[in-house]
C-alpha positions as CSV (number, residue, x, y, z in Angstrom):
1,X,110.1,96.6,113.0
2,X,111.0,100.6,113.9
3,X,109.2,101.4,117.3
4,X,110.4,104.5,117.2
5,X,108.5,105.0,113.8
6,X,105.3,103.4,114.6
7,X,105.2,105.4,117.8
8,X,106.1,108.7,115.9
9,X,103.2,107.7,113.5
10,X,100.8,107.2,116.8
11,X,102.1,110.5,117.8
12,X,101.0,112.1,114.6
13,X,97.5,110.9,115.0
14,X,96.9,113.8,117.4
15,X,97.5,117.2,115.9
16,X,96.0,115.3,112.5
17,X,92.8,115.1,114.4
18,X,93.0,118.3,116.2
19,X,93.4,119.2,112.6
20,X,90.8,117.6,111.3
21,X,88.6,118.4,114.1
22,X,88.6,122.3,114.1
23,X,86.3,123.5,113.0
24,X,83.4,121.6,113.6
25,X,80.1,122.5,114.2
26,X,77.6,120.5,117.4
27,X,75.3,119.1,114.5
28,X,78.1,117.5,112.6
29,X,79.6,115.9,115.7
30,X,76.3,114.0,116.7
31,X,75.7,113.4,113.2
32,X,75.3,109.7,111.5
33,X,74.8,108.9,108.4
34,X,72.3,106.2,109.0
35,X,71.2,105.1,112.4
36,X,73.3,101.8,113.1
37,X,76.3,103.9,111.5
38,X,78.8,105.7,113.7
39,X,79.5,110.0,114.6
40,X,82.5,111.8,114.7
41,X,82.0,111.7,118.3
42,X,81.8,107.9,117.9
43,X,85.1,107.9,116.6
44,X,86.8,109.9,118.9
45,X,85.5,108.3,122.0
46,X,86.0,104.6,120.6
47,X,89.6,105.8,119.3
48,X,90.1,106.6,123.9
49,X,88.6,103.3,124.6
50,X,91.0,101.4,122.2
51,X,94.2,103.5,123.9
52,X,92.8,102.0,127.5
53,X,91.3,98.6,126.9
54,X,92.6,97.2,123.5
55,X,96.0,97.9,121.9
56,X,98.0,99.1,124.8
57,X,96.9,96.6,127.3
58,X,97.1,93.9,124.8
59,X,100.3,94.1,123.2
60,X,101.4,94.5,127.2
61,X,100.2,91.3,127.9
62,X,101.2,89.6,124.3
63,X,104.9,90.6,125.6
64,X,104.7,89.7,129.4
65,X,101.8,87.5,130.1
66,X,101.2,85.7,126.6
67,X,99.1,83.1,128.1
68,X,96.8,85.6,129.4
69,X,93.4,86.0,127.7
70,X,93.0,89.1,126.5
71,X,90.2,91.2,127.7
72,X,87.2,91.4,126.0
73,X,85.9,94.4,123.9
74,X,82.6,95.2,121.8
75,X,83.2,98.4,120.3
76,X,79.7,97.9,118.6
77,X,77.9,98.2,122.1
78,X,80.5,100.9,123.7
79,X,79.1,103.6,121.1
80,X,75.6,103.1,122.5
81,X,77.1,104.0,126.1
82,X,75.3,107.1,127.5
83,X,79.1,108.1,128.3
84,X,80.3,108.6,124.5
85,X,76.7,110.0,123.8
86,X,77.0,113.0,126.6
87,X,80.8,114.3,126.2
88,X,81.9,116.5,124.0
89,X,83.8,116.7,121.3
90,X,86.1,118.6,122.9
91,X,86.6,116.0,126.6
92,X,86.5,113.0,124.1
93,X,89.2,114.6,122.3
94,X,91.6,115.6,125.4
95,X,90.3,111.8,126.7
96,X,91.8,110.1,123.5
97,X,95.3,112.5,124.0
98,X,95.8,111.4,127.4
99,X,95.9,107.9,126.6
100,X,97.7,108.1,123.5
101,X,100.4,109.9,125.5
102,X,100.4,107.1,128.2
103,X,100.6,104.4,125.2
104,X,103.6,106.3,124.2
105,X,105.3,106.4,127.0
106,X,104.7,102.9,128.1
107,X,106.2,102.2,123.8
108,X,109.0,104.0,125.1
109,X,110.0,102.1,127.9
110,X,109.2,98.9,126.0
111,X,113.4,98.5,125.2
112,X,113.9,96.2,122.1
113,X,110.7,94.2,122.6
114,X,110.3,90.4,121.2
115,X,107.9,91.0,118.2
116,X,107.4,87.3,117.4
117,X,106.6,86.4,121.0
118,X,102.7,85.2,120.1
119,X,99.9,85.1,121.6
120,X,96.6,82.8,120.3
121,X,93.3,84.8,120.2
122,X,90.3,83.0,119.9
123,X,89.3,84.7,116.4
124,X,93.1,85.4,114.3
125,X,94.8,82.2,115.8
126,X,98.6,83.3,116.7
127,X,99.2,86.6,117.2
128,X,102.6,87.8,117.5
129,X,103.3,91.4,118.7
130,X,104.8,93.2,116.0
131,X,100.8,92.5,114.2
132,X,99.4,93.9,117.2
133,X,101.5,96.6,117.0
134,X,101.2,96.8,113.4
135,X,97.4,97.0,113.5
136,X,97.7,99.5,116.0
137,X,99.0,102.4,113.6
138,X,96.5,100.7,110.7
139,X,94.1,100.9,113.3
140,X,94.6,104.9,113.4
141,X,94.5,105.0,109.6
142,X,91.2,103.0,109.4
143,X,89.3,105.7,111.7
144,X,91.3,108.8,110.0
145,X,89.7,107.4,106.3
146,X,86.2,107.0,108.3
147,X,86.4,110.3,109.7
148,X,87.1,111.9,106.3
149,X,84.1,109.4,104.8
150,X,82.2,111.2,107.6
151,X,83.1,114.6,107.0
152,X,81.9,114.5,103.4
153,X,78.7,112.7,103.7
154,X,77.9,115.6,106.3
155,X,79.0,117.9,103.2
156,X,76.8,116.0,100.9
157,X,73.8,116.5,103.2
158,X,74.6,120.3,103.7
159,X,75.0,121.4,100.0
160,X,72.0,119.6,98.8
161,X,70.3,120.3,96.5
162,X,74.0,120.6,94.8
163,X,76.2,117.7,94.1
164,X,79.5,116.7,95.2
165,X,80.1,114.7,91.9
166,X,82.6,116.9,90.3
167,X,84.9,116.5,93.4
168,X,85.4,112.7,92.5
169,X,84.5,109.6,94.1
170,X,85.2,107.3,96.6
């Protein structure tokens, strides 16, 4: 496993938002496509929460403290925090940034870290860290494709009565 690859490809995550943020307008941020789904704003401010509480901390203890629990996380109940609902694109932007830089830096003091050392989660079984890491950059991926998804459902919904058919499909 390349670290210095998968932390490149983290890195890259940032100006491809920024990118793919700008621009926006307030409607689209807030918007979801059904109730129960998620917003861009969503998104951005679950993508800071997994940089603090998830990935970073948990690959740290996978390394150094394998028979640690891991702390738990519900992302499902963290979007319906008051706290991702009243920021702004903008702070839950320069939120996920911050961290991501941190998680980089702490990747770069890493070394040449032990990817098989394991640790067992309660729901995947053994765990070793180069999956955790793994999952980390898919994790980016996952939320990039759902922030496109996003981003042309809001078109679908803007260009009505017009179709987006001739563009293709998902």
């Amino acid at each position: 496993m390349n670290l210095e690859r998968l932390s490149q490809q983290l890195l890259a995550t940032i100006p491809t938002l920024q990118s793919m943020l700008t621009p926006i307008n307030k409607d689209q941020v807030r918007w979801r496509p059904a109730p129960e789904k998620w917003s861009i704003l969503d998104v951005i401010n679950h993508l800071a929460d997994e940089e603090r509480v998830d990935f970073r901390q948990r690959l740290d203890l996978t390394l150094h403290h394998p028979e640690q629990d891991w702390p738990g996380i519900n992302p499902d109940v963290a979007v319906k925090d008051p706290r991702y609902k009243n920021r702004s694109l903008q702070e839950a932007l320069d939120d996920f940034i911050a961290e991501r830089h941190r998680s980089l830096q702490w990747l770069d003091s890493l070394g040449s870290p032990d990817w098989n050392q394991a640790h067992v989660h309660a729901r995947f079984g053994l765990m070793c860290a180069g999956e955790l890491m793994a999952a980390w950059v898919a994790h980016d991926l996952l939320h990039l494709r759902q922030l496109i998804r996003l981003k042309w459902e809001y078109l679908a919904t803007q260009t009505e009565p017009f179709g987006l058919d001739y563009a293709g499909s998902w």
